[in-house]
C-alpha positions in Angstrom: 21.9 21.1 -19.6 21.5 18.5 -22.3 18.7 16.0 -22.6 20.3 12.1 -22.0 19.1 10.4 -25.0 16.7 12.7 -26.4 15.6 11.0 -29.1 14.3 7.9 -27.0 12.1 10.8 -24.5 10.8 11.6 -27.4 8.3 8.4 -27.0 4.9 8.2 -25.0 4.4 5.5 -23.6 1.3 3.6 -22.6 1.4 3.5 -18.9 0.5 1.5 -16.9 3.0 -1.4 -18.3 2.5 -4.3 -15.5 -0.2 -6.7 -15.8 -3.4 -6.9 -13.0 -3.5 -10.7 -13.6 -0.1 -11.5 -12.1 2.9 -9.8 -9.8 5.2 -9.5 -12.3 7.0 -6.7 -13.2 7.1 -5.3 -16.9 10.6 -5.8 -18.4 10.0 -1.9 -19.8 10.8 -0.8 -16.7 14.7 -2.7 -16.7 14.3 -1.2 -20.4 13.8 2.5 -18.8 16.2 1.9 -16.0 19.4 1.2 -19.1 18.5 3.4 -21.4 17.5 7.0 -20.2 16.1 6.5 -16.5 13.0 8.4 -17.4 10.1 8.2 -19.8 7.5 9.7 -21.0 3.9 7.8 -20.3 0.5 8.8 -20.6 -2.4 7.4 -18.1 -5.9 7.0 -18.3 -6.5 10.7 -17.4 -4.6 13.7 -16.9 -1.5 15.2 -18.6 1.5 13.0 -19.7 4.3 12.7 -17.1 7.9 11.8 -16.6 8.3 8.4 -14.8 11.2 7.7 -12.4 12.9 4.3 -12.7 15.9 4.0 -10.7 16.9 4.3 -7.2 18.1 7.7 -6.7 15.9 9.6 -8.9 12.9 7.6 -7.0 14.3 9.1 -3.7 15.1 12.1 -4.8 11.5 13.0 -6.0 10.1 11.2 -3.0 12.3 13.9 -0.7 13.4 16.8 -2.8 11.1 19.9 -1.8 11.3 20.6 -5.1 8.4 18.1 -6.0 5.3 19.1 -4.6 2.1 16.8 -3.7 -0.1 20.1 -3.2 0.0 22.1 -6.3 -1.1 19.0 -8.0 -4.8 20.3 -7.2 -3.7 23.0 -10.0 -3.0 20.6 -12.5 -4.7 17.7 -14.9 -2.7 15.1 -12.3 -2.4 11.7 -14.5 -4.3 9.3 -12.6 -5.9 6.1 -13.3 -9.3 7.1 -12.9 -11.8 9.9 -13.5 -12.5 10.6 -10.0 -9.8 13.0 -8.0 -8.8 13.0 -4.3 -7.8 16.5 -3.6 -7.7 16.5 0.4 -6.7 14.7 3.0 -2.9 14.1 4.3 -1.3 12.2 0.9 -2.0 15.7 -0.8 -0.1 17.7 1.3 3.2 19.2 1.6 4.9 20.2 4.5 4.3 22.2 6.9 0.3 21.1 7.0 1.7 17.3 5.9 4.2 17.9 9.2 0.9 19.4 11.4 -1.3 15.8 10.4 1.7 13.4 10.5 2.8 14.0 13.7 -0.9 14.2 15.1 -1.1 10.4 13.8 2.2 9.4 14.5 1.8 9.7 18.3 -0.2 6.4 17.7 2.1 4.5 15.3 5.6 4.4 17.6 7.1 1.4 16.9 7.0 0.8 20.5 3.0 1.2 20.3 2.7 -1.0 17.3 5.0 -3.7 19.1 2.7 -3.8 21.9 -0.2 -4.7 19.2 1.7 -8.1 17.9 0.5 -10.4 20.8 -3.1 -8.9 19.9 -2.2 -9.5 16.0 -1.4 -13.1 17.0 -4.5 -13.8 18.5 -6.1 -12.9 15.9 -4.0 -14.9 13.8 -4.7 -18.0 16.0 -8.4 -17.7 16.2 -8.2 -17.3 11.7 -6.2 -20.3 11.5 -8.9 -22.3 13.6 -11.8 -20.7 11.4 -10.6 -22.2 8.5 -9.5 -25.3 10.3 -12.9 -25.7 11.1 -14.4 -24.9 8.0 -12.5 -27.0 5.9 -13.2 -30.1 8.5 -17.1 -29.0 8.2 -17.2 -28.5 4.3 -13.9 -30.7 2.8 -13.6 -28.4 0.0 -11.3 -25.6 -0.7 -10.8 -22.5 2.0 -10.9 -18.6 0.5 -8.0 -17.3 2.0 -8.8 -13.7 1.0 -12.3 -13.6 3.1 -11.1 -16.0 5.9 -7.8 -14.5 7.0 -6.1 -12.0 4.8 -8.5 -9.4 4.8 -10.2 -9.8 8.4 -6.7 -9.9 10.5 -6.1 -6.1 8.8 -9.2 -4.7 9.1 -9.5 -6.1 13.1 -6.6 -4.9 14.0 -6.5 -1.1 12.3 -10.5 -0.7 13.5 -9.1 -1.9 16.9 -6.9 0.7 16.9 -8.9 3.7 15.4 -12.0 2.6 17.8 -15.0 1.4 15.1 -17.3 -0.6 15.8 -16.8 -4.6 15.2 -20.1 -4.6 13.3 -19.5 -2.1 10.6 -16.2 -3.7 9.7 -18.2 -5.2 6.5 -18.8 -1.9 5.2 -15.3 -0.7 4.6 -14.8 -3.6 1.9 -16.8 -1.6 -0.6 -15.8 1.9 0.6 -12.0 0.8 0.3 -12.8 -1.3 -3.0 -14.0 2.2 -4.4 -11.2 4.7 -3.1 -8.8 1.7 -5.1 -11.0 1.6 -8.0 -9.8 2.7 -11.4 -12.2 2.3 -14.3 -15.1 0.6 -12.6 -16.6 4.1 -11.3 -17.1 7.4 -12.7 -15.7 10.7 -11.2 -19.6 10.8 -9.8 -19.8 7.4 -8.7 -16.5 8.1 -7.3 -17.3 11.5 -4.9 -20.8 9.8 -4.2 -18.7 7.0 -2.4 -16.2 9.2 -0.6 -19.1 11.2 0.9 -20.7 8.0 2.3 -17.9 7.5 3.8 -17.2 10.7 5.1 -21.0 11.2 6.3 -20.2 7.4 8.2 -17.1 8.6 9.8 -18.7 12.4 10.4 -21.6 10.2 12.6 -19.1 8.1 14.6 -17.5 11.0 15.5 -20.1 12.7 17.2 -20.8 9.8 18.5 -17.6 9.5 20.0 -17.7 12.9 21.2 -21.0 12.4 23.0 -19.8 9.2 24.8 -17.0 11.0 26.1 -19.5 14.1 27.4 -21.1 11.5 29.1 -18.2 10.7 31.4 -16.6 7.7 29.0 -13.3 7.9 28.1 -12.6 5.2 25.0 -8.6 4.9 24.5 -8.4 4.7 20.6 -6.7 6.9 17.9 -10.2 8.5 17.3 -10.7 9.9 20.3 -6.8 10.8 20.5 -8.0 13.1 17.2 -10.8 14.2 18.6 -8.1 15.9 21.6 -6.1 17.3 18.8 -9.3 18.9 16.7 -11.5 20.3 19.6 -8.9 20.6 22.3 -5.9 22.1 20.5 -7.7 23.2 17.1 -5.0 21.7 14.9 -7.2 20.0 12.7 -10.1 20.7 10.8 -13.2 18.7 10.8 -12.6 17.8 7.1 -8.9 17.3 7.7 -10.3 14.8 10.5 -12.8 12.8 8.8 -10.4 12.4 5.8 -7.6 11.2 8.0 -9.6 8.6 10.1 -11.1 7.6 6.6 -7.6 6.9 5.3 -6.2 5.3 7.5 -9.2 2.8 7.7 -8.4 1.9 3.8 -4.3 2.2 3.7 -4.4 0.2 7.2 -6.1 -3.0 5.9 -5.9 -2.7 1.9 -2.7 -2.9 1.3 -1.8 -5.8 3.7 -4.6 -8.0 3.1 -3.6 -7.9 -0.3 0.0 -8.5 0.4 -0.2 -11.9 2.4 -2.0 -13.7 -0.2 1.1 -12.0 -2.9 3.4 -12.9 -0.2 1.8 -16.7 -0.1 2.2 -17.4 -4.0 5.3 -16.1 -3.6 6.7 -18.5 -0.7 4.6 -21.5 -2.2 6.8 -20.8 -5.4 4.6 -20.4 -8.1 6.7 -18.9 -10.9 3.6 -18.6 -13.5 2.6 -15.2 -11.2 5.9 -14.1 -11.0 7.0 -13.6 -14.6 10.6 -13.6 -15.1 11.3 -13.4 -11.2 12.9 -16.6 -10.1 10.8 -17.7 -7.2 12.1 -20.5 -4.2 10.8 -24.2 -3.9 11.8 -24.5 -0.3 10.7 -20.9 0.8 7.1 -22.3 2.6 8.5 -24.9 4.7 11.8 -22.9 5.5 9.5 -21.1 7.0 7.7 -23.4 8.5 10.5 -24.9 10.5 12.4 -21.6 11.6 9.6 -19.0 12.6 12.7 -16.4 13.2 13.0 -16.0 9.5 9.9 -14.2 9.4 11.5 -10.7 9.4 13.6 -10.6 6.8 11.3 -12.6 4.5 8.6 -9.9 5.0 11.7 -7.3 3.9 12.5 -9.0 1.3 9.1 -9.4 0.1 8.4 -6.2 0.1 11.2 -5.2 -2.1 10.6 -7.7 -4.6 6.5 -8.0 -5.1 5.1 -5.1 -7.3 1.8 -4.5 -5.2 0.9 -1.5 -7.4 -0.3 -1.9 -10.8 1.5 1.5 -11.4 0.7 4.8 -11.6 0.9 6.6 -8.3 0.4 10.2 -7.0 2.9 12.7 -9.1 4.6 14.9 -7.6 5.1 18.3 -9.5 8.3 20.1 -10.0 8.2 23.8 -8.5 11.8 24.2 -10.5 13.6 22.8 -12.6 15.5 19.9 -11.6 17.9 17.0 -13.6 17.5 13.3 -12.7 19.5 11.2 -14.6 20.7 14.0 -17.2 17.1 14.8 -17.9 16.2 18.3 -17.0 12.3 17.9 -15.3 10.5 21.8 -16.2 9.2 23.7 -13.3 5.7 23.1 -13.8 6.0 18.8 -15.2 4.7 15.9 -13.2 6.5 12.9 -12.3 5.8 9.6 -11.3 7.9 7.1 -9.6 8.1 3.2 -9.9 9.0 1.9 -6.2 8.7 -1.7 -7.9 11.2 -0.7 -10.3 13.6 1.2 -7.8 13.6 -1.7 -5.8 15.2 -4.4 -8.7 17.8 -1.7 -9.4 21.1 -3.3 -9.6 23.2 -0.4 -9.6 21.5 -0.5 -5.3 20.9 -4.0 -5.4 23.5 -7.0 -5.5 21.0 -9.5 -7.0 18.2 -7.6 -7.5 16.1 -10.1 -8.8 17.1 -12.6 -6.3 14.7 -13.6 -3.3 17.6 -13.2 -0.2 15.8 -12.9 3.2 19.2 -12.2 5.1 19.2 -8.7 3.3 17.3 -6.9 6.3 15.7 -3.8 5.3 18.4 -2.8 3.1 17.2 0.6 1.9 14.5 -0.8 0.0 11.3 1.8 -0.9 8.9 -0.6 -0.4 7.2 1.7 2.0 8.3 4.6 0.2 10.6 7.8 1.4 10.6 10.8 2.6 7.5 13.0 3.9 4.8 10.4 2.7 6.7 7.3 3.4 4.2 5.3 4.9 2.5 5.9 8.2 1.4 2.3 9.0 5.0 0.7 7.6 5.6 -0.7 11.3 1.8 -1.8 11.5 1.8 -3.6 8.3 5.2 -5.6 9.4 3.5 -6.9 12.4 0.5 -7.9 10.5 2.3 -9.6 7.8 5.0 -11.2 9.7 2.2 -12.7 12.2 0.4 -13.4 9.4 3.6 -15.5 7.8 4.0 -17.4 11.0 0.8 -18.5 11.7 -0.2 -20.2 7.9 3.3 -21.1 7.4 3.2 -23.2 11.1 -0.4 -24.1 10.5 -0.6 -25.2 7.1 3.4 -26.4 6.2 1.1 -28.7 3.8 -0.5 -25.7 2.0 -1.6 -25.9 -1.2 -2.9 -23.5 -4.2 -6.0 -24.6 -5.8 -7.7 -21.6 -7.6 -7.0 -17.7 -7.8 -9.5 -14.9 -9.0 -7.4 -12.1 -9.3 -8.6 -8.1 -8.6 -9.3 -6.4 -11.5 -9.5 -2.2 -12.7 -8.1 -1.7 -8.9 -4.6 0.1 -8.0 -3.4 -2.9 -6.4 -2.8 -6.0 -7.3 -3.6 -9.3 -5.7 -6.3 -11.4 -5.5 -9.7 -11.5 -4.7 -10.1 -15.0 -4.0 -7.4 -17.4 -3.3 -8.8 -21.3 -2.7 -6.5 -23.2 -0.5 -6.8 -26.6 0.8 -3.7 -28.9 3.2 
């Protein structure tokens, strides 16, 4: 096998390419996607990698038993930060990724999670009024971050796993850490994690005493607990680590996603770089509820949420993608951002169109890892849409503090007023 366009795989590049203080995506990556399909890019730490740009090749390393999650624990894994996570379930393969995954999965039917959306609602409602109420008390400007985007998550995923209401503040920092990139050293980093873990290690036996005591809670916890001292299939590491990760993927990623999803619907195009954004989006919105679905879709195709990077998955052979022959042995990492504007996939690909459905998109990712929570985080975020959209049709932008040195993107603080 040749090398496609060896001389341009030559390059390194500096990667990550997209910007934290916006949701654009980096033109390289339409570069990458013409030219060879792959590059070369170097991250903060670790070894250089290959990174995936198109559709296929996205999917294929996302599926392929070829690419492995596990051995990266051999390897300098490129990374954005110092700190390494080598346990839990996102660095496993199959057949111990199949044992953990269908433990959890039990919990997150689609059926299961449906049954959650009046709940999500509620919750919904009872944000709305808080703000409401706030801004009628104070006049000025409502943080949408801290009044409903990131407490409608977190309510809703500790409802689920069974933690108590009160400790909900703690998992900002503890999530804002395990996201983190530059602002904690590989130190700082493990110090966190085993804060966590020790929290999560006391609620457990916790748990395990109320339920010696005759109670019999009916949350994912406890459903866990069954599987780890009742059939033995988990370990108590392999426990704490999975309650603790579900706890940060459950309400990080979506409570940065409806304030994205907001800019994106209000159409602000200074965000959005090149991507053309609607100026009717909001109150379409507003007027047909119904529509909710296949915004949410189509959201999630089009808004990067990742600053890039990724977990790499490593090559146990080699294997060609795009005419590129990846060595047994070589990391890759994929661009789900970039696979989701292909347009050899996507009619339009840089078009909002909410009548697409799910079409294929990756936003949740493929294969083995693709994510546990994507029916959870649909209910959220179409809930979520609904409610500000019928509440606010008036909605207005007044201030955003974006995150910064975290692997998402989004902002910290969005002031809204109507």
């Amino acid at each position: 096998m040749t090398l496609a366009h060896e001389s341009d795989l030559d390059t390194v590049l500096d990667y990550p390419f997209n910007r934290p203080d916006s949701l654009g995506l980096a033109p390289e990556y339409a570069s990458i996607r013409r030219s060879t399909g792959l590059a070369r890019v170097q991250l903060p730490f670790g070894e250089q990698a290959w990174l995936a740009t198109r559709y296929h090749d996205v999917r294929t390393v996302l599926a392929d038993p070829r690419f492995s999650r596990a051995v990266a624990v051999d390897h300098d894994e490129p990374r954005m930060r110092a700190g390494r996570v080598t346990s839990g379930i996102l660095s496993m393969d199959p057949p111990d990724h199949s044992r953990l995954r269908t433990l959890v999965s039990r919990a997150f039917t689609p059926r299961r999670i449906e049954q959650l959306r009046p709940k999500a609602a509620s919750i919904c409602a009872g944000l709305v009024a808080a703000m409401r109420a706030e801004h009628a008390r104070t006049g000025a400007p409502v943080d949408l971050v801290d009044g409903f985007a990131l407490p409608l998550p977190v309510q809703v995923i500790c409802e689920l796993l069974g933690v108590p209401a009160e400790d909900r503040p703690l998992f900002r920092r503890w999530s804002d850490d395990a996201m983190s990139t530059t602002t904690l050293t590989a130190e700082e980093f493990d110090a966190s994690r085993e804060e966590f873990r020790s929290y999560m290690r006391d609620l457990l036996a916790d748990k395990r005493s109320r339920r010696a005591a005759g109670e019999d809670p009916d949350d994912l916890m406890c459903a866990l607990l069954d599987a780890r001292d009742g059939e033995d299939r988990l370990t108590e590491l392999e426990l704490i680590d999975l309650c603790n990760g579900i706890l940060v993927a459950g309400h990080e990623t979506t409570a940065s996603q409806i304030p994205n999803f907001l800019l994106f619907l209000m159409g602000r195009p200074d965000e959005f770089g090149s991507l053309p954004v609607p100026d009717d989006a909001w109150r379409s919105l507003h007027d047909d509820a119904s529509l909710a679905p296949g915004v949410v879709e189509e959201l999630m195709r089009l808004v990067p949420l990742g600053v890039g990077g990724g977990q790499a998955r490593y090559a146990t052979e080699d294997v060609e993608l795009s005419g590129v022959v990846v060595r047994a042995g070589e990391p890759v990492l994929v661009s789900l951002a970039s696979a989701n504007r292909d347009p050899e996939v996507f009619e339009r690909a840089d078009e909002f169109d909410p009548t697409r459905g799910r079409s294929g998109h990756v936003g949740f990712g493929h294969g083995a890892h693709h994510c546990l929570g994507a029916a959870l985080a649909r209910v959220e975020l179409q809930e979520a849409l609904i409610a500000l959209s019928g509440a606010f049709p008036g909605l207005r932008v007044t201030d955003v503090d974006w995150k910064s040195r975290m692997i998402v993107r989004g902002p910290r603080h969005l002031a809204v007023t109507w």
